[in-house]
C-alpha positions in Angstrom: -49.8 45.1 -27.0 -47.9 43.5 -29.4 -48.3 43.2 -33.1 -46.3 40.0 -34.0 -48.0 37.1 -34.8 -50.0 34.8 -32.6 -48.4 31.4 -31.2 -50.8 28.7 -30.3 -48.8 25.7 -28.4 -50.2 22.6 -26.8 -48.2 21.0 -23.8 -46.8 24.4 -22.7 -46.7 23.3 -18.7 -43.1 22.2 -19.3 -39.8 20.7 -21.4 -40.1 22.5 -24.8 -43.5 23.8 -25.2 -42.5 26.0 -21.5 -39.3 26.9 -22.8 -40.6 28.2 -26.3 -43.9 30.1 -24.5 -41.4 32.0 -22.2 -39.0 32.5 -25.4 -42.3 33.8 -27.4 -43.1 36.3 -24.4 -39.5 37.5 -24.4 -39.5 38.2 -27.6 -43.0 40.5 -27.5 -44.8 37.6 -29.5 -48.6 36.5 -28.7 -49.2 33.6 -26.6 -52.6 31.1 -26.5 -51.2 27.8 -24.8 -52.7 24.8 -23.3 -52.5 22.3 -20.0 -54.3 19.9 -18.5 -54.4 22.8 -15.9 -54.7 26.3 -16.5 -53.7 27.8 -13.4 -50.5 25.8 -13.1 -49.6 26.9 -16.1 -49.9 30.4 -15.5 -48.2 30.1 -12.5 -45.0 28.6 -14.3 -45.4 31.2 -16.8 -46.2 34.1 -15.0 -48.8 37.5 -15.4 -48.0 38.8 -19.0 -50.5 41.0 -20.9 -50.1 38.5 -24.1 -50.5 35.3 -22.6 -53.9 33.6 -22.3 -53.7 30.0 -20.7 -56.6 27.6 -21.9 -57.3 24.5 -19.6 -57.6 21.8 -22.1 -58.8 18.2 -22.1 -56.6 17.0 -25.7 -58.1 13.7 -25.6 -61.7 15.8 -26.3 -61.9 17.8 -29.7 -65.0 19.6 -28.6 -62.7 21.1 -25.7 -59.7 21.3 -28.7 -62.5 23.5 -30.9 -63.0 25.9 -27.7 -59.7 26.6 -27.0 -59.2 28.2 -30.7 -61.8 29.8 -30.5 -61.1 31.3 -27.3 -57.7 32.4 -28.6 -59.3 33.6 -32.0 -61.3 36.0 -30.2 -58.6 37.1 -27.8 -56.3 37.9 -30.1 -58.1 38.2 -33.2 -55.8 35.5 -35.5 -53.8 32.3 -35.2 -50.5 32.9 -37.0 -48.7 29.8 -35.8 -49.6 26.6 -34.4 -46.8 24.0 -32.4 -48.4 20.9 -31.8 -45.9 20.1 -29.1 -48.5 17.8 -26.2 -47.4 14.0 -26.0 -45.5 11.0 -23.9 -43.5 8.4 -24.1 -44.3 4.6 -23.7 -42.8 2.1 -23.7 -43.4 -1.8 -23.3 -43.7 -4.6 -25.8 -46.4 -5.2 -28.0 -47.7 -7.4 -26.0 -47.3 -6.2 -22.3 -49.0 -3.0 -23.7 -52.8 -2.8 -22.7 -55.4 -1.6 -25.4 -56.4 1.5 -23.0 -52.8 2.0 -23.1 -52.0 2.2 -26.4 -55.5 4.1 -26.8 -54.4 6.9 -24.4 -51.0 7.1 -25.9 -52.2 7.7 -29.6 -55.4 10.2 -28.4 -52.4 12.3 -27.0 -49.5 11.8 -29.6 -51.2 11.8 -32.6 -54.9 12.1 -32.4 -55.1 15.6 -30.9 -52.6 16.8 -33.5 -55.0 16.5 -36.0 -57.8 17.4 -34.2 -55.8 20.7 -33.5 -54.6 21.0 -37.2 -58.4 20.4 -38.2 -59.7 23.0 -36.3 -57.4 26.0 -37.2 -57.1 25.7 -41.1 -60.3 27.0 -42.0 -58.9 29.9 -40.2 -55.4 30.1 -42.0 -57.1 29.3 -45.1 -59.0 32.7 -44.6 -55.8 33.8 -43.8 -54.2 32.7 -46.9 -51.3 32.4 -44.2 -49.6 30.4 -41.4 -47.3 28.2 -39.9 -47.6 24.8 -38.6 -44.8 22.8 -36.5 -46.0 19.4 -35.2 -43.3 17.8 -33.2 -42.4 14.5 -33.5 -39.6 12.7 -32.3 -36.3 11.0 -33.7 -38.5 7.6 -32.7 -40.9 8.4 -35.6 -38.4 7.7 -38.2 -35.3 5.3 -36.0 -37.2 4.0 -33.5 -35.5 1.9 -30.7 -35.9 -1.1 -28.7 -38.5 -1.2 -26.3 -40.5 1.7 -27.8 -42.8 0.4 -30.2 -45.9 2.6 -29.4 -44.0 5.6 -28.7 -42.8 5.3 -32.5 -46.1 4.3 -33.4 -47.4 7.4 -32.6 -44.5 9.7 -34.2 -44.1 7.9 -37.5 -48.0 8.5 -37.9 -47.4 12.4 -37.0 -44.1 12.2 -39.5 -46.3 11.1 -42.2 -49.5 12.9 -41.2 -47.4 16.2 -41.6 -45.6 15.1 -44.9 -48.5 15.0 -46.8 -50.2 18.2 -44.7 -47.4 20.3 -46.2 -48.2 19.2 -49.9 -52.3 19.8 -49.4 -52.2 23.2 -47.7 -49.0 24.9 -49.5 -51.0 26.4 -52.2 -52.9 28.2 -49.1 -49.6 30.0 -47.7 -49.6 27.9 -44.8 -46.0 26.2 -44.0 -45.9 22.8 -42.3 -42.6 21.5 -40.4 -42.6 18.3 -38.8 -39.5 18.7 -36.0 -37.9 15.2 -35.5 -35.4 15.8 -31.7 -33.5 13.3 -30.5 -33.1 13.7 -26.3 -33.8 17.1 -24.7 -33.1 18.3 -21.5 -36.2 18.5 -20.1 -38.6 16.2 -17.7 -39.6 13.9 -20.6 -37.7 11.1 -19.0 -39.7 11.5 -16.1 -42.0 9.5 -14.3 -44.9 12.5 -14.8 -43.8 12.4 -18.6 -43.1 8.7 -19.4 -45.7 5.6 -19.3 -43.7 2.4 -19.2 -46.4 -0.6 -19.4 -47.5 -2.1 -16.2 -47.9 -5.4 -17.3 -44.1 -7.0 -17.6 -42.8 -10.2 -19.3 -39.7 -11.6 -18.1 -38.6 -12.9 -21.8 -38.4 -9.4 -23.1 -34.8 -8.6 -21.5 -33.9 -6.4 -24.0 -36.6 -4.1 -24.0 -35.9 -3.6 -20.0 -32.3 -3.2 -20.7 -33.6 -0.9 -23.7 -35.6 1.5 -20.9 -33.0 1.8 -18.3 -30.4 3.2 -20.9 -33.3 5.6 -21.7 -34.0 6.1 -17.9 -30.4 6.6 -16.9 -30.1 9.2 -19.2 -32.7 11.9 -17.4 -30.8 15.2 -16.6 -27.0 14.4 -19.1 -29.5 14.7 -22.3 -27.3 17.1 -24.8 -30.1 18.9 -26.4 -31.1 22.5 -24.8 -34.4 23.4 -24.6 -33.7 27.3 -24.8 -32.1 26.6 -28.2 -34.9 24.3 -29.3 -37.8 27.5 -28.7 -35.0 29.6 -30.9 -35.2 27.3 -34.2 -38.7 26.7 -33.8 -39.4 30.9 -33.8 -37.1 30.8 -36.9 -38.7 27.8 -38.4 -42.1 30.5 -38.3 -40.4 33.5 -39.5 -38.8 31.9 -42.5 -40.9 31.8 -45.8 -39.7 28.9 -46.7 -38.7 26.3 -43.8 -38.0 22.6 -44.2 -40.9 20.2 -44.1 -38.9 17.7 -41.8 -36.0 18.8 -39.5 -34.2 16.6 -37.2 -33.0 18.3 -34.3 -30.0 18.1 -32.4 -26.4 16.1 -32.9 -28.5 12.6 -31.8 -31.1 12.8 -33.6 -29.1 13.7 -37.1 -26.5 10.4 -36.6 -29.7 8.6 -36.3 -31.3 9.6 -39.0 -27.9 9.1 -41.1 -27.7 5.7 -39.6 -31.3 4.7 -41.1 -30.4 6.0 -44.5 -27.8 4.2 -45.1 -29.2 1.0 -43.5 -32.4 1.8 -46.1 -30.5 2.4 -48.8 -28.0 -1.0 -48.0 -31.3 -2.8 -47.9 -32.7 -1.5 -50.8 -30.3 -2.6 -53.0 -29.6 -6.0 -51.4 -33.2 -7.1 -51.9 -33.2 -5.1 -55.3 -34.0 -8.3 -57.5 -36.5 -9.7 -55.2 -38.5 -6.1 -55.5 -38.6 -5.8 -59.2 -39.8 -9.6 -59.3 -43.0 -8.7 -58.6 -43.8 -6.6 -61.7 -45.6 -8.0 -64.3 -43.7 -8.9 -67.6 -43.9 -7.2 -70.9 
């Protein structure tokens, strides 16, 4: 059996989190990860002595609480924890049903936390860990169209930004990973929610999801490559808190900086006019 540290992923069944758990196993690492069905993730992963595959509802924290347990007991410690489970949707505000929006933030951001909640009282015993919560490019330049999808990842940007500050003096590392477009089945049907209810004014935002559509299969961003930082990102003792990942997502970033920083200083005046005189 191996003695390197203990990975616990969410979303493992395919794209990334599938990529980094068959990484992980190459690299003699320990492996606890989670799909809505067990057995079809062990099948796409295959028999290995230090993989254990939990069935698990994210939408229910009880089922959330079980699952770490399950791989505390297994393996006897949680060294690292990628938070990797979510969709896209996409739809105006107001095409977007409330179940929809409801589903899309118990998956995206919800069950992050509920994850993150229920493993620090075990790093904090530890006095040690890693923590990678993965975001998307869309949760700090979002694009047309995908309003609720950005929702979700600006809340898990901001949720891990301030995670980082209140655990660091535990020795537990937080990394929020910000990719742009991945070659994996995200832009799929199975993987993407578009709303069902569609008004004909908002051209743009259908114009907005066929670019994202056409795009399935020519994305630049390797998968293999992603599971590779994301190892390093646990192995180095002092990683970044936000890392933006791949040539996309970086120009985008750039791009909002500078259109932030433009802004700022054009509506300088107007800002400082609402402090109080001396």
């Amino acid at each position: 059996m191996s003695t390197k540290k203990v990975w616990y992923v969410t979303g493992a069944s395919k794209g990334l989190g599938l990529s980094l758990v068959k990484k992980l196993l190459a690299n003699d690492y320990r492996v606890a990860a989670t799909s809505r069905s067990a057995a079809q993730l062990q099948e796409a992963v295959g028999d290995h002595p230090d993989f254990l595959a939990l069935e698990v509802n994210l939408a229910d924290t009880d089922c959330i609480w079980e699952s770490i347990q399950r791989t505390k007991k297994h393996f006897g410690s949680i060294d690292v924890v990628v938070n990797n489970a979510g969709y896209g949707i996409g739809g105006a505000a107001e095409e977007l049903t409330e179940q929809e929006i409801k589903d899309s933030f118990d998956i995206n951001i919800f069950a992050t936390i509920n994850v993150v909640q229920h493993v620090l009282p075990l790093m904090r015993a530890q006095r040690s860990g890693s923590i990678i919560n993965i975001a998307s490019i869309a949760g700090f330049a979002a694009a047309t169209g995908w309003s609720m999808y950005a929702a979700t990842k600006f809340a898990v940007v901001g949720f891990s930004e301030v995670l980082a500050e209140d655990v660091r003096d535990f020795g537990i590392k937080v990394t929020v990973a910000e990719p742009g477009a991945f070659r994996t089945r995200f832009l799929s049907q199975e993987s993407l929610v578009v709303s069902k209810n569609k008004i004909d004014a908002y051209q743009a935002v259908r114009d907005s999801h066929v670019r994202y559509q056409t795009m399935n299969g020519a994305q630049a961003g390797d998968p293999d490559k992603a599971a590779e930082v994301f190892i390093a990102l646990a192995e180095n003792p002092n990683p970044p808190v936000r890392l933006f990942m791949g040539t996309d997502a970086y120009n985008r970033a750039n791009a909002k900086l500078e259109l932030i920083k433009a802004e700022l200083e054009q509506w300088k005046e107007l800002s400082f006019s609402t402090d109080y005189k001396v």
